[in-house]
VEXFIPA-285565 format. One record per residue: x, y, z of N, C-alpha, C in turn; residue number from 0. Coordinates in Angstrom, 3 decimals. Example, Ala and Ser with C-alpha at 12.3 -4.5 7.8 and 13.67 -1.06 7.14 Angstrom:
# residues 2
       n_u       n_v       n_w      ca_u      ca_v      ca_w       c_u       c_v       c_w  num
    13.190    -5.690     7.800    12.300    -4.500     7.800    13.200    -3.300     7.800    0
    12.850    -2.250     7.080    13.670    -1.060     7.140    12.900     0.030     7.870    1
***
This chain:
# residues 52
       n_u       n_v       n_w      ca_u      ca_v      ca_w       c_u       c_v       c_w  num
   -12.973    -8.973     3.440   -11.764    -9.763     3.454   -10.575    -8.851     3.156    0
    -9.719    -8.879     4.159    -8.484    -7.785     3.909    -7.527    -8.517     2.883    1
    -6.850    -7.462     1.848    -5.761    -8.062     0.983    -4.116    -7.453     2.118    2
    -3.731    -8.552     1.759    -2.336    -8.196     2.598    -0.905    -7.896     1.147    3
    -0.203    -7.256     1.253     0.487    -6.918     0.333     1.920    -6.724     1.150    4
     2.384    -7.958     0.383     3.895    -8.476     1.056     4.998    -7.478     0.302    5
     4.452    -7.434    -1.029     6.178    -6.860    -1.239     5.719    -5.401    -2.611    6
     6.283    -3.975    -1.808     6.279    -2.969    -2.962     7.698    -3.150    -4.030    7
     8.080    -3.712    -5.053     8.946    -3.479    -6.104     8.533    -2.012    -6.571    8
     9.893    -0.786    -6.324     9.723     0.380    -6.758    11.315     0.101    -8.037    9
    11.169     0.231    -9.088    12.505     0.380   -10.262    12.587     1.397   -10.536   10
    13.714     1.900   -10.517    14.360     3.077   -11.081    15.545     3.335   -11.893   11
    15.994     4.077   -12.880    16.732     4.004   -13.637    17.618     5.370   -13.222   12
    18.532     5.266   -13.181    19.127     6.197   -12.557    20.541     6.746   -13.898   13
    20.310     7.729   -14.270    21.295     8.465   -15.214    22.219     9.705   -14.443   14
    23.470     9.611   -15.533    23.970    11.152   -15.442    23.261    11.870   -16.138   15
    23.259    13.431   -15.529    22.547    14.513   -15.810    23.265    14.953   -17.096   16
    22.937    15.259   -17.725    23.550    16.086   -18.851    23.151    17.062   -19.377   17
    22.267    17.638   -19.135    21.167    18.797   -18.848    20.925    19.454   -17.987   18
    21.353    20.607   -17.822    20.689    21.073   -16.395    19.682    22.173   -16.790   19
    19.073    21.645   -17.995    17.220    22.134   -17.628    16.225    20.989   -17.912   20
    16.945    20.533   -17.154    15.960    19.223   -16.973    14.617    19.890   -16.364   21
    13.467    19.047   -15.823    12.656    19.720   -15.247    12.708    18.646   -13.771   22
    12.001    19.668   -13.063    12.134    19.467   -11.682    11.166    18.640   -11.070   23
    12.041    17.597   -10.300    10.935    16.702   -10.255     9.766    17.274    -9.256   24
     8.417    16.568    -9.761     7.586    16.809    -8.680     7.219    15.993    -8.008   25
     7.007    15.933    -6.607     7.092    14.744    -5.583     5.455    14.515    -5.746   26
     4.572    15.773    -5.993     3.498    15.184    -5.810     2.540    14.556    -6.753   27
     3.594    14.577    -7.785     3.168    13.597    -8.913     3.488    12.176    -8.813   28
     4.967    12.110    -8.335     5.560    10.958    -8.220     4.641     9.972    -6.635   29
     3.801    10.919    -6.478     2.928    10.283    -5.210     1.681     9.718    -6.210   30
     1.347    10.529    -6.587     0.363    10.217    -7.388     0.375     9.070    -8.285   31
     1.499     8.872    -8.980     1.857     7.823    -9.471     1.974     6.400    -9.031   32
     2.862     6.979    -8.104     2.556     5.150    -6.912     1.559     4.763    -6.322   33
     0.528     6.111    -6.031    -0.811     5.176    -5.317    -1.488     4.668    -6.614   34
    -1.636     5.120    -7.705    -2.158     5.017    -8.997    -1.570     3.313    -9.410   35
    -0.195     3.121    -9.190     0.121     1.621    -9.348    -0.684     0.677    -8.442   36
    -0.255     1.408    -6.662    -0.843     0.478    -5.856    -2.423     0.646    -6.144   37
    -3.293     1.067    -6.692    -4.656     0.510    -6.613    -4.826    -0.440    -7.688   38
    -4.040    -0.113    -8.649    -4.085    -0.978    -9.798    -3.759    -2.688    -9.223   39
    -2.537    -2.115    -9.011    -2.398    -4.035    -8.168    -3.294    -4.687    -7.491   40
    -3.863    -3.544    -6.292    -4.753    -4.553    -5.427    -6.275    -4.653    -6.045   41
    -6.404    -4.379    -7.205    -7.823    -4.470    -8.155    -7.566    -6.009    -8.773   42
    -5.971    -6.049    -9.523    -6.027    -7.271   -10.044    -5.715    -8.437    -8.905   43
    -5.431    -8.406    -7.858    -5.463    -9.333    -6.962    -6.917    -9.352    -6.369   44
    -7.931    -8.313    -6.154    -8.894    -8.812    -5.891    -9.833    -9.529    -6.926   45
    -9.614    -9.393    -8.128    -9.958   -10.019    -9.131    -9.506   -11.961    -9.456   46
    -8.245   -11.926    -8.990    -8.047   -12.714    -9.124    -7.922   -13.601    -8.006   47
    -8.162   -13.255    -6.526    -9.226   -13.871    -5.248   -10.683   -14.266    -5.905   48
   -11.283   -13.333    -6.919   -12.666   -13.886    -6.953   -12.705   -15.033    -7.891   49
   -11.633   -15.118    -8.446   -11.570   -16.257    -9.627   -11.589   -17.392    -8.892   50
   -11.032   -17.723    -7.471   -10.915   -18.994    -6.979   -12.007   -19.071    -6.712   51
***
C-alpha cells in the first residue's frame, strides 16, 4: 500500500551574521537531516494506517 505525502513543512530561522567564523554549512548533512525527518514521518503514518 503506497503512502502519499501531500505536504513537506521545511522551517527555518533565518539571522544576521555576526560572526564570520561561523562554520560552513554542510549541504550533505543538511540532506541527511531531511531524509532522516522524512523517514521518521512516513514510519509514524504507517503506524498510524495500522491502527485503523
Amino acid at each position: 500500500m503506497p503512502i502519499e505525502i501531500r505536504e513537506l513543512v521545511i522551517k527555518v530561522k533565518v539571522e544576521e551574521q555576526t560572526n564570520t567564523s561561523n562554520e560552513i554549512l554542510d549541504m550533505d548533512e543538511v540532506r541527511k537531516s531531511i531524509a532522516s525527518m522524512c523517514k521518521k514521518e512516513v514510519k509514524k503514518q504507517l503506524e498510524k494506517n495500522k491502527e485503523r
